[in-house]
Residue, then its C-alpha position, 0 to 999 in steps of 0.5 A: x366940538x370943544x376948544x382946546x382952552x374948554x376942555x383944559x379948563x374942565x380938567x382943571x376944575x375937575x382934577x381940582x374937586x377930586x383933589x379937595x376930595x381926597x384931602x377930605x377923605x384923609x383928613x377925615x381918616x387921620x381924626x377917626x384913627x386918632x379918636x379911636x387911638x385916643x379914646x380907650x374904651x373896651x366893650x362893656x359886656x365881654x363875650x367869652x372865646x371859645x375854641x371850636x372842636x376839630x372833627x376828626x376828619x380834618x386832622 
């Protein structure tokens, strides 16, 4: 069996390493929605929208 100490101390490192995670992750999110708020692009062919016809039995 584990001491006590061990195991705090591998929650510790643990809690840690997810924590770091976490940073990344919004750190990373915070630079793709800021690129993507920033950098104004449209595609460069546009697809016309065109309506699809209700079927009768649907209205």
């Amino acid at each position: 069996m584990t001491s006590p100490l061990k195991t705090l101390a591998l929650l510790a490192v643990l809690l840690h390493a997810i924590r770091c995670v976490n940073t990344a992750a919004f750190i990373a999110l915070a630079c793709y929605y800021f690129a993507s708020y920033c950098v104004n692009t449209s595609p460069a062919v546009q697809l016309p929208l065109t309506p699809l016809t209700l079927s009768s039995a649907t209205t």
